[in-house]
Structures are given as C-alpha cells and as structure tokens.
C-alpha positions in Angstrom: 23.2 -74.1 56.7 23.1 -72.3 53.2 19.7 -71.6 52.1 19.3 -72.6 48.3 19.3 -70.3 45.5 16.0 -70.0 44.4 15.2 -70.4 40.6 15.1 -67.6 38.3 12.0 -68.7 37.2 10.4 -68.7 40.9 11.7 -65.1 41.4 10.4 -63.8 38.7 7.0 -65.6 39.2 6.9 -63.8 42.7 8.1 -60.4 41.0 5.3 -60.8 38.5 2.8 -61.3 41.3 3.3 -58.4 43.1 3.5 -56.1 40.2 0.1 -57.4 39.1 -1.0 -56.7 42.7 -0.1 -53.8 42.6 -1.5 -52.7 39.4 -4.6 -53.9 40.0 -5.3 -52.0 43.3 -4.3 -48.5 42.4 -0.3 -48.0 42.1 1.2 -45.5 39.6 3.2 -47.3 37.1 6.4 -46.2 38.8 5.9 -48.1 41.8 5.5 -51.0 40.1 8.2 -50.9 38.4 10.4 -50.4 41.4 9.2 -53.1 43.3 9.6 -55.7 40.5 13.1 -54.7 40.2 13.4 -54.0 44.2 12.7 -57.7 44.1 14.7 -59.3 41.5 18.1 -57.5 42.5 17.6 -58.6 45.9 18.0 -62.1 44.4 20.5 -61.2 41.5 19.0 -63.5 38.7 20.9 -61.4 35.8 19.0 -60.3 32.9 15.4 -59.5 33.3 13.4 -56.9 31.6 9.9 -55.3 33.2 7.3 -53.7 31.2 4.2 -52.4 33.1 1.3 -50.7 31.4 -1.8 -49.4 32.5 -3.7 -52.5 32.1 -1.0 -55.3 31.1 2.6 -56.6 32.3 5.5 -58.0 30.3 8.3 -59.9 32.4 10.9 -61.5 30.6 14.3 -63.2 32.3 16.9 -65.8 31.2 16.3 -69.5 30.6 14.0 -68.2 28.2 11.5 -67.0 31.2 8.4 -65.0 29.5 5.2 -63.7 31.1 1.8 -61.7 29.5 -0.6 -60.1 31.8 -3.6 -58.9 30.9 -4.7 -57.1 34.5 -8.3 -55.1 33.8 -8.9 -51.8 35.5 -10.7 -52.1 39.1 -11.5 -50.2 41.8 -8.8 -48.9 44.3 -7.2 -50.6 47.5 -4.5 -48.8 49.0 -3.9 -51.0 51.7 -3.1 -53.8 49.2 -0.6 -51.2 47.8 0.6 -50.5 51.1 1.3 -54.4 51.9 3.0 -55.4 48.9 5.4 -52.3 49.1 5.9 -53.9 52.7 6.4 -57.3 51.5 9.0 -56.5 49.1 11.0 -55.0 51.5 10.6 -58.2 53.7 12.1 -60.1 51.0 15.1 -57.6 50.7 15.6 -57.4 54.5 15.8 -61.4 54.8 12.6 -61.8 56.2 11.5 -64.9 54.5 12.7 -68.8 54.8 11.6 -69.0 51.4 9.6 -67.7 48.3 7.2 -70.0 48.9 6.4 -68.2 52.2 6.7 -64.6 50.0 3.8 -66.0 47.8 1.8 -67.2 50.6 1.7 -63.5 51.9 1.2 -62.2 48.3 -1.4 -64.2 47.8 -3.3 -63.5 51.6 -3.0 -59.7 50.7 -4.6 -60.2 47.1 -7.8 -61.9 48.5 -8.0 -58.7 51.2 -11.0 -56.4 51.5 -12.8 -53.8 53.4 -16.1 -55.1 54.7 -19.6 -54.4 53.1 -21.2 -52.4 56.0 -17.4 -50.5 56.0 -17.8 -49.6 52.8 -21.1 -49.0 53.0 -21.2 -46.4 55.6 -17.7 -44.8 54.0 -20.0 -44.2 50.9 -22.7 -42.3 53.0 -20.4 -40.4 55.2 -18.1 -39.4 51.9 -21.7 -38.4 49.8 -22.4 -36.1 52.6 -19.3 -34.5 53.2 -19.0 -33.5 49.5 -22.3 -32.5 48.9 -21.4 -29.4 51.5 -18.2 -29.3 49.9 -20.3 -28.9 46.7 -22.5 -26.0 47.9 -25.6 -28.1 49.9 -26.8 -27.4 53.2 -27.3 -29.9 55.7 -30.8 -31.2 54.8 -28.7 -31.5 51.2 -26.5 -33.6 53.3 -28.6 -35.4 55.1 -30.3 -36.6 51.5 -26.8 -37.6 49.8 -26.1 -39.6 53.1 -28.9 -41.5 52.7 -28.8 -41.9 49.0 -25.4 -42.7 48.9 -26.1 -45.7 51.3 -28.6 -47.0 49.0 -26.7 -47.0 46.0 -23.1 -48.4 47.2 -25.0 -51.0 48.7 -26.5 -51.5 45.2 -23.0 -51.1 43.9 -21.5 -54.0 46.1 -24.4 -56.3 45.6 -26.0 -55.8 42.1 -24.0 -53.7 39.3 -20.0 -54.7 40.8 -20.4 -58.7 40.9 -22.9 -59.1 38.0 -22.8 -56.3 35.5 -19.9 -54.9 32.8 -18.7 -51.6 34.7 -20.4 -49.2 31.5 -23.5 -50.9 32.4 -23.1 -50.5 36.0 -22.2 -46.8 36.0 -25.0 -46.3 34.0 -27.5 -47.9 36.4 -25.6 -46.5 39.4 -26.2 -42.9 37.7 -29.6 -43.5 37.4 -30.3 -45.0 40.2 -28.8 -42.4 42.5 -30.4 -39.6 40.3 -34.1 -41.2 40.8 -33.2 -41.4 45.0 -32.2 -37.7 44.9 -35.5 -36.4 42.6 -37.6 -38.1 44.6 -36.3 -36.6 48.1 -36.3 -33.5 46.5 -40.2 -33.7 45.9 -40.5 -35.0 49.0 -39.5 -31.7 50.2 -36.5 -33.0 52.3 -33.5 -31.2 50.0 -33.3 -27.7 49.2 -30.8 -27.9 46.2 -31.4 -31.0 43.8 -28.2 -30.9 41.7 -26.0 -30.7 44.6 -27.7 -33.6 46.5 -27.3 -35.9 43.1 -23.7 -34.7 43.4 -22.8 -35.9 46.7 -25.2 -39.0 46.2 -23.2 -39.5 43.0 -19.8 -38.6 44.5 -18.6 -42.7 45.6 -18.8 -43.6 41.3 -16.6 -40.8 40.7 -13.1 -42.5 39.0 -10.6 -40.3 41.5 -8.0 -43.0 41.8 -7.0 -43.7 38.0 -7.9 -39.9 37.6 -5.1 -38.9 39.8 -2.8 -41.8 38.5 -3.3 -41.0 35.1 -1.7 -37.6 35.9 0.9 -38.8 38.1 1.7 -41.5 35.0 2.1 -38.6 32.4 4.1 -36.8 34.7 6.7 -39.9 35.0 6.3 -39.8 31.0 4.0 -42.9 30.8 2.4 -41.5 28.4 0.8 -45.0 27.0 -0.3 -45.3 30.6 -1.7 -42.2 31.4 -3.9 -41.8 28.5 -5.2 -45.1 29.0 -5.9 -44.2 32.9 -7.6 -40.5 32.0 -9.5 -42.6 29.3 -10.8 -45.2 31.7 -11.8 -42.1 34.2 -13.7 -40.8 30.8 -15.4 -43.4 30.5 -16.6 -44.1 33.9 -17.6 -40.3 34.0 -19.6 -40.9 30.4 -21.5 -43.8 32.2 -22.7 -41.8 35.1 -23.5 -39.2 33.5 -25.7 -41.1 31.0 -27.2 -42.4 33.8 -28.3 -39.0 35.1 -29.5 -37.9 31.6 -31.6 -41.0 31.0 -32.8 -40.1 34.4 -33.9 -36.5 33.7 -35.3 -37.3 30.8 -37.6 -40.1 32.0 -38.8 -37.6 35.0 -39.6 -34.7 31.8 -41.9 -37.2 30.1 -43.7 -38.3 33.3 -44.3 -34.4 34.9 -43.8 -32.6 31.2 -41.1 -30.5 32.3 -37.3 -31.2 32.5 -36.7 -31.1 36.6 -35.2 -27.4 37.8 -31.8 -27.7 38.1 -30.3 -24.0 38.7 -26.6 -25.1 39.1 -24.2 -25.1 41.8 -25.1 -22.3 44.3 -23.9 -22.6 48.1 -25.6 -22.7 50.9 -25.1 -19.5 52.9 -24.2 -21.9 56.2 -21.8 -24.4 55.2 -20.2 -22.8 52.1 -18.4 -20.7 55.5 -15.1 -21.6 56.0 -15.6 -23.8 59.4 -18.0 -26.0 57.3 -15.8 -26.4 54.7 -13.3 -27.7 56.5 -14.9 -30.2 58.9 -17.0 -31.7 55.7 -13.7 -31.9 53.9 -12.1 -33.7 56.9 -15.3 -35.8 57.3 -16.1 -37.2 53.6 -12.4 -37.7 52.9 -12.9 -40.3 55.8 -15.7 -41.8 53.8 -13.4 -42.1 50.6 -10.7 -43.1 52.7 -12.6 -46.8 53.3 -13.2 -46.9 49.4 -10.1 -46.4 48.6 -9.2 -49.4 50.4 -6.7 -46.7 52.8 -5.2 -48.5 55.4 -7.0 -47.9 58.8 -3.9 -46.9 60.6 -3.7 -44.1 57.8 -7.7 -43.1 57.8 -6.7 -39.3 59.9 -3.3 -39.0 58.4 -5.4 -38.9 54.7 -8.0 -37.0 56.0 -5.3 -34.3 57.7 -3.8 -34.2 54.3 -7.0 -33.4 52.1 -8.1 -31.3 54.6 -5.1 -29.1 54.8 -5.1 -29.0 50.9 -9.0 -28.1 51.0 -8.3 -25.6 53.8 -6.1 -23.5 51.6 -7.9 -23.5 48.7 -11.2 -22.1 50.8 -9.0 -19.5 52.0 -8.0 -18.5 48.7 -11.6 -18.7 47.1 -13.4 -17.1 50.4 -10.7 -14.5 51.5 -8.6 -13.8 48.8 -11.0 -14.2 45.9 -8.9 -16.5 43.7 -10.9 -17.9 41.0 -11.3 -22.2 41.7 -8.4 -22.8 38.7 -5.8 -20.5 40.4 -6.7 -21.6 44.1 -7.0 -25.4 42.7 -3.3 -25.1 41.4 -1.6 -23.5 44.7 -4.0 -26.1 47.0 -2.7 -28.9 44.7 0.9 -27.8 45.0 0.0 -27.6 48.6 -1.5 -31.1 48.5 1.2 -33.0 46.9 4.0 -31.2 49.0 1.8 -32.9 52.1 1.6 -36.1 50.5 5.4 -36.2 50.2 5.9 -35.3 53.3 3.7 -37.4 55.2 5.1 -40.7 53.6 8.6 -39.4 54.6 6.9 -39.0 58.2 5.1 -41.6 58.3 6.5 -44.6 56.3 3.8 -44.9 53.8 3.7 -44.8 49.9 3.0 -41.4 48.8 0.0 -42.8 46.5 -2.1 -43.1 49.4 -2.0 -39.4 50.7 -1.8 -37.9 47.1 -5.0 -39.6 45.7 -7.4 -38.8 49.0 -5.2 -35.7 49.3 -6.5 -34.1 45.6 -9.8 -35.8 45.2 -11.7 -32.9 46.9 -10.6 -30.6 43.8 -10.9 -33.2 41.3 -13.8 -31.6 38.7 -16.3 -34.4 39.3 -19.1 -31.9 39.4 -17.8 -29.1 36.9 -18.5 -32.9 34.8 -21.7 -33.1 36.2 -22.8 -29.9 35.3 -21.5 -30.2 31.8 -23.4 -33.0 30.8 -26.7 -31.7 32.7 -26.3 -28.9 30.4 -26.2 -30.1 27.6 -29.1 -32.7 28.4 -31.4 -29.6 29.4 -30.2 -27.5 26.4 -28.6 -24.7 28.5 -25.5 -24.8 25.7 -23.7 -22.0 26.8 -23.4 -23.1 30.8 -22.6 -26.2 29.5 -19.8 -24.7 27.8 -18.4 -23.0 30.3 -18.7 -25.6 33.1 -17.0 -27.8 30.7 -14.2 -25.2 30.0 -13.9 -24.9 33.7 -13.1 -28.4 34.2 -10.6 -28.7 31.9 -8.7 -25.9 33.1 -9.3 -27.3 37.0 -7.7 -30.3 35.4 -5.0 -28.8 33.7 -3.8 -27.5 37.1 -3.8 -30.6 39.3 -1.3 -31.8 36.6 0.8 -28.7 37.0 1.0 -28.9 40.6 1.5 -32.6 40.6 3.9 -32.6 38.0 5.8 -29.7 39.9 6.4 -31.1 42.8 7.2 -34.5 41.6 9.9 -33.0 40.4 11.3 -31.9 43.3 14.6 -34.2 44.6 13.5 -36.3 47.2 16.3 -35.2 49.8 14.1 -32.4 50.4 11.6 -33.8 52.1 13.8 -36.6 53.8 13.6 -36.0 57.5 17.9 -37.0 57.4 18.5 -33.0 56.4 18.3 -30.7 58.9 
C-alpha cells in the first residue's frame, strides 16, 4: 500500500518548524538552512525558497505557501540542536508513517529541558572552574561556586520567567557582584575581581558570541552582526550591573572597593590546574548549553585540549594571550570538526564549549570596571586586548571552516 503524498503545505509547515527549533536553541544559520532544504527535497514539493536570519524566518513554496517568523534570541540548547538534526534525517531515511508523527517528535523535542537542580549545580561547578581559569585560587573558587549557585538559581526562578533579559542581566550583575563583595569582606576570597568573574561567568553570551562569528564566516553578515550585537548587549547589562554595584558599595564605605586586576594565583595558574579547571567548568557550561549528556566528556575533552595548548604556549613558550588564543582556537575548531566526524554529532556543539574558555568575557569585565573606577588607561588597554582576542577566534574559526570537509572524514585514509 502506497503511502500518500503529503501536501506541500504540510511539508513545509514541518520544515518551518524545525528551522525555528533550531534557531531558537543555538544553531548557526547554515544549519538551518540545510535542514529546511534536507527536508523538503526529501519530499520533492518543487519550488520553495528559505530565508533564515538571526532572529526571523521566511518560507515560501507553491500554491501560494508563505510563512513570517519572528523567533527572539534565547538561551542555548544543544541537545535540541542535536535532535532535530536527527529528526530530519529520520524523515529522509523513511523513518516516519507520516508527518503527523515528524511533528509530534518536533514538537516533544521543543518542550525539552535540563532540570533546575542540573542547571543549577552546572552553574556552580562552571563559576568555579573559570574563576581558576581566570587567575583565583581555590578559596576564589570556592566563593564563585557558591555565588554562582545563588545567582542561576535566581536566574531560573526570578529575572528568566518574569523580567525583559536587559533588566535581568542587569540585576544578575548586581546581584552576583554584591555575593562576591560581601565574601570578600567576609575574609573568605583572596582576589575580589576574579571571584565576581567566575560568579559572573554562567551570564556570559558564549553561544550567539561564537555563532555570530561562525555566521560572518559563512558570509551572513545580517546575521552575524545581529548575533555579536545581541552578545553586546548582554555584556552591557552585566556589566552595568557590576558598576551600579561598585558604586552603591563607594557611597556606603567612602571608597570605591580595591579591585587590582587580574593577577594569578601562584597554585592554580600552574599548568595541572589549568587544565583540570578547564576540563571541570566546561562540564558546568556543558549542562547550560543544553549539551547533550552523552556528549558532556567529548565537549569537555575538546575545550580542554584547546585550553591545554594555549597554557602551554602562554606558560612555556611565552606567547602573548592574542597569539596563543589564535593557534588554541585553530586547534579548537580543528577538534570540533573532528570530533563530529568521530562521533556523529553537529559540529556546533564541540565548537561553542570548545572556544568559550578563550572567549574575552573578562578582558570585558575589566574594561568596564575601569572605566567605572576611573583607571582610563587599563581600561584602555584591557579593552584593546579584547578586541584583538576577538579578532583571532574569527581568524582561526574562519580558517578552518574553510577547510574541505573530506579532510576530516574518517572515509580517507
């Protein structure tokens, strides 16, 4: 018995579904492109035109078949990413009686999410991690774990469901500033700037940081503007937050808190303690990315490895962090290819945990502390740091984007 031909109409209301899945959770505009038209050739409807921006998607088909999406910028969930690639593969393998049964699974995957306390603990396992990865010791770390318990929980529960996200990254700032100040006179941190980093570390926009790149380097330019200008603005609430922070605590003790800058602890800035945090707070970031858990040690291998080679090349060979950013992000993204090749994954999922250790969240920390406490010149150059930090995660992503894909296919031999 001949199963009927579906409708153009249905297949291009499933096609539209997964893009916007897709979109919404984290995938580079590339991906979503190729599984709309993955899709639709599977069921050869003719004509049909996909346009995917950064925050919108255009389908248009014959018998007149139009479709606007607005689809807003949230936070991350790889695995979603990872089960609609899988679904649309289903469909083009024969795995479904019907589209009605592709929706139902489309639809099961959309309403999917890690669990608070999962979350919760990924943030406070991820603070700490980077906070050594920063420059703090372990009482640092210790401080940002804690701190960075308190405030995803206040994320999950307060600022995510109930406030715009300016207004939550703003109180999210503050919030985790205020935790971090007050352990600090408490006498339970040594250095207060890098335990507000790590506390800080879970608001940090990696996801439509790294896309944003990854988008200009598949010249989506529209896209990737819009991305880096999302992550902009995220970073511009946070760091308000801190400011309006510091600047409360000045008025209350008459005297901006002492905030030196970024200098490592003698213990864990060694290479074995780079490593393990590296290993151990991409675990963290793992959960909030929404990785799936099958994946959590392949991600945290692949940041690890890329964090590994750009300690060696700061500790031992004395690269500046630009230089040694750019060959551990080369490093990084040839990994990330490579492991989805292995493995059977996107890409997306090993590239963003992969390169989030080096992206400059606290070279923007330390710019807008700066400029808050006057120090004009530091604030200067930490700024001019970041931007060159920046400028070589594109170059190393771009690079080896461009490489053919046959290279890293485990066919050739």
């Amino acid at each position: 018995m001949n199963t009927p031909r579906p409708e153009v109409s249905e297949v291009l209301e499933i096609t539209s579904l997964a893009g916007h899945i897709l979109l919404e959770n984290g995938a580079e505009i590339a991906r979503v492109e190729e599984t709309m038209e993955r899709i639709a050739s599977h069921y050869d409807i003719g004509p049909r035109n996909f346009f995917v921006l950064s925050n919108g998607i255009f389908t248009t088909g014959s018998n007149n078949f139009a479709k606007v999406e607005f689809i807003p910028f949230k936070g991350a969930q790889l695995e979603r990413v990872v089960a609609v690639n899988q679904v649309s593969r289903d469909i083009c393998e024969g795995r479904f009686s019907d589209l009605g049964e592709a929706k139902k699974r489309l639809l099961e995957i959309r309403s999917t999410r890690k669990g608070a306390l999962e979350q919760i603990l990924g943030a406070a396992v991820g603070s700490a991690g980077f906070c050594v990865i920063f420059g703090g010791g372990l009482a640092d770390a210790a401080v940002s774990f804690v701190a960075g318990l308190l405030l995803w929980t206040l994320v999950l529960f307060v600022t995510a469901p109930h406030m715009s996200k300016l207004v939550g990254n703003i109180l999210g700032g503050a919030f985790g500033t205020l935790l971090c100040i007050v352990f600090h006179k408490l006498g339970l941190s040594s250095s207060l700037g890098n335990t507000i980093i790590g506390a800080l570390i879970p608001l940090i926009p990696g996801v439509p940081f790294i896309n944003g790149i990854r988008d200009l380097a598949n010249e989506d330019y529209i896209a990737g503007i819009a991305r880096l200008e999302d992550a902009l603005l995220v970073f511009f609430g946070i760091t308000l937050g801190v400011s309006l922070t510091f600047l409360a605590d000045s008025w209350i003790e008459g005297a901006m808190p002492l905030v030196t800058g970024n200098d490592p602890d003698p213990l864990t800035s060694s290479l074995l303690f780079q490593v393990g945090a590296a290993f151990i707070g991409t675990l963290g970031f793992a959960v909030l990315f929404g990785v799936p858990r099958k994946y959590y040690l392949h991600t945290a291998v692949c940041a690890t490895l890329g964090w590994t080679v750009y300690s060696l090349l700061t500790i031992y060979a004395s690269l500046g962090p630009v230089s040694a950013t750019f060959v551990a992000t080369l490093s990084v993204a040839v990994f990330a290819r490579l492991f989805a090749v292995r493995f059977k994954a996107p890409e997306t999922i090993f590239l963003i945990t992969g390169i989030f250790p080096m992206v400059p969240g606290g070279g923007i920390f330390w710019t807008v502390l700066f400029l808050v406490t006057s120090h004009i010149h530091a604030a200067a150059t930490a700024g001019y740091t970041a931007l060159k930090i920046t400028i070589a995660i594109v170059l190393g992503i771009v690079i080896v984007s461009g490489l053919p894909s046959y290279i890293f296919s485990h066919k050739t031999r």
